[in-house]
C-alpha positions, 0 to 999 in steps of 0.5 A: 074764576080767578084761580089762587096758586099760592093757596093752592100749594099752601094746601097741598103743603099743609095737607102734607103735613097735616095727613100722616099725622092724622094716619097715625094718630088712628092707628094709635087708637086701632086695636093691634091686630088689625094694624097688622092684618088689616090696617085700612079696616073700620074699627071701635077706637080703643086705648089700648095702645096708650096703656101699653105704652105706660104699663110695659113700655115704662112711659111714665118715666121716660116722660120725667128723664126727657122733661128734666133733661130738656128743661135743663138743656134750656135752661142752661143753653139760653143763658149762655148763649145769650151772654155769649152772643151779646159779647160777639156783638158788642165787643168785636175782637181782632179774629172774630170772624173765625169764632163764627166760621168755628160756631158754623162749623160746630153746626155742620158736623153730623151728630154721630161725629160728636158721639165718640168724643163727647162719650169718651168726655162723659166717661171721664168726667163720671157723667155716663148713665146720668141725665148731666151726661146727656144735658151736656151732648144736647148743650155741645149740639144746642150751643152754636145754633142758639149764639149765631141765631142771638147774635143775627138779632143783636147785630142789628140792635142799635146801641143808643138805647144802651148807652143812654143807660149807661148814662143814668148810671146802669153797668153793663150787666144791668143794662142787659139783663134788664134792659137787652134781654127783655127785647131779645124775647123773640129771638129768645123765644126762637132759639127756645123752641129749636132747643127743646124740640131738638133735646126732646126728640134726640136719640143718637146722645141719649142712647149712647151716653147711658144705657139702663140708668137713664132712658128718654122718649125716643130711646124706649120708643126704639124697644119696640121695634123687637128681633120677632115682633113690632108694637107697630100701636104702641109706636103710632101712640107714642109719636102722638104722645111724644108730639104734644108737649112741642105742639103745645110749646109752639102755640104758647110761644107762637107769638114771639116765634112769629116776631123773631122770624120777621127780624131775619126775613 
């Protein structure tokens, strides 16, 4: 029998995956006291840990802050990036090529250099313990990936199709918005999942950019890490919870996920 290695390291790969994140969604349904005395113990699954997350974690807010801030983030980003990237590629200027070492390296730089800086902006500006403060953090992160993976695609976009709209008399701004974009949805759809996924799931921004006002997912999820005490359930809960909305994005936007990732292989 003709052994298949690909296969095998494809399910070595996915049983990776796959695995803790089934360990921690039975955590998430075990009573507490046998996570911490005796998590490998058989046990009537129970939901308490989901109740606790709402009724003393205050879940239910956390949940609308991080949905308003990573729909705004996306809904701002995309537009932006897209016009921005459309220019880089079809209006080529002498220094160019330093606005795109100026994107990477605004890629590179660890989150926690941007804090200062982007927090003493938000101070000044009067945006400190808003969800504008934060959308403005996720923008200043979320920004030069979104232009340079935009740009990857429209680089290779030949520009007949524009100019034979130009031809029938379209301007530029018609011509991209119905004619561009609408053939950028993979790549779109790409940079669209990246975006919500990086602002749904960003701590270091939300923490520090407000402290009682506005409080996201992953910044309650670090209450319950307390001086005597850790709600080891109610934190498995929460990474189960937290974890839905991008695993139900990804399978909504798979298909244009699968598309935009062949134009860059």
């Amino acid at each position: 029998m003709k052994v298949n290695f690909a296969n095998i390291v494809l399910i070595i790969v996915v049983m990776i995956i796959v695995l803790p994140f089934i360990w921690l969604f039975i955590l998430s349904i075990k009573p507490e006291y046998l996570i911490v005395t005796n998590p490998l113990s058989s046990f009537s699954p129970t939901l308490e840990n989901y109740i606790v997350l709402f009724d003393h974690f205050g879940f239910g807010i956390a949940l609308q802050y991080s949905t308003v801030i990573a729909l705004l983030t996306l809904a701002i980003s995309l537009p932006i990036a897209s016009l921005a990237s459309y220019g880089l590629s079809r209006f080529p200027f002498t220094g160019i090529q330093w606005v795109f070492i100026f994107l990477m390296f605004c890629r590179t730089i660890v989150p926690a250099v941007l804090v200062l800086p982007l927090f003493q902006l938000i101070n000044l500006l009067n945006l400190r313990d808003t969800v504008w403060g934060i959308v403005l953090g996720h923008l200043a992160w979320n920004l030069p990936f979104n232009i340079l993976l935009l740009y990857s695609f429209l680089a290779e976009v030949p520009k007949t199709i524009e100019e034979a709209a130009w031809l029938d008399g379209a301007s530029r701004w018609t011509t991209f918005w119905r004619i561009r974009f609408p053939l950028m949805a993979p790549s779109v759809g790409v940079a669209g999942l990246f975006t919500f996924g990086t602002s749904w799931g960003e701590f270091l921004f939300a923490a520090s950019f407000s402290t009682t006002e506005v409080r996201t997912g992953p910044v309650q999820m670090s209450l319950m890490m307390g001086q005597y005490k850790v709600w080891w359930g109610a934190l498995a809960a929460s990474g189960i919870f937290w974890s839905i909305p991008v695993i139900i994005m990804s399978f909504l936007f798979s298909k244009y996920m699968t598309r935009g990732l062949k134009v860059y292989l």
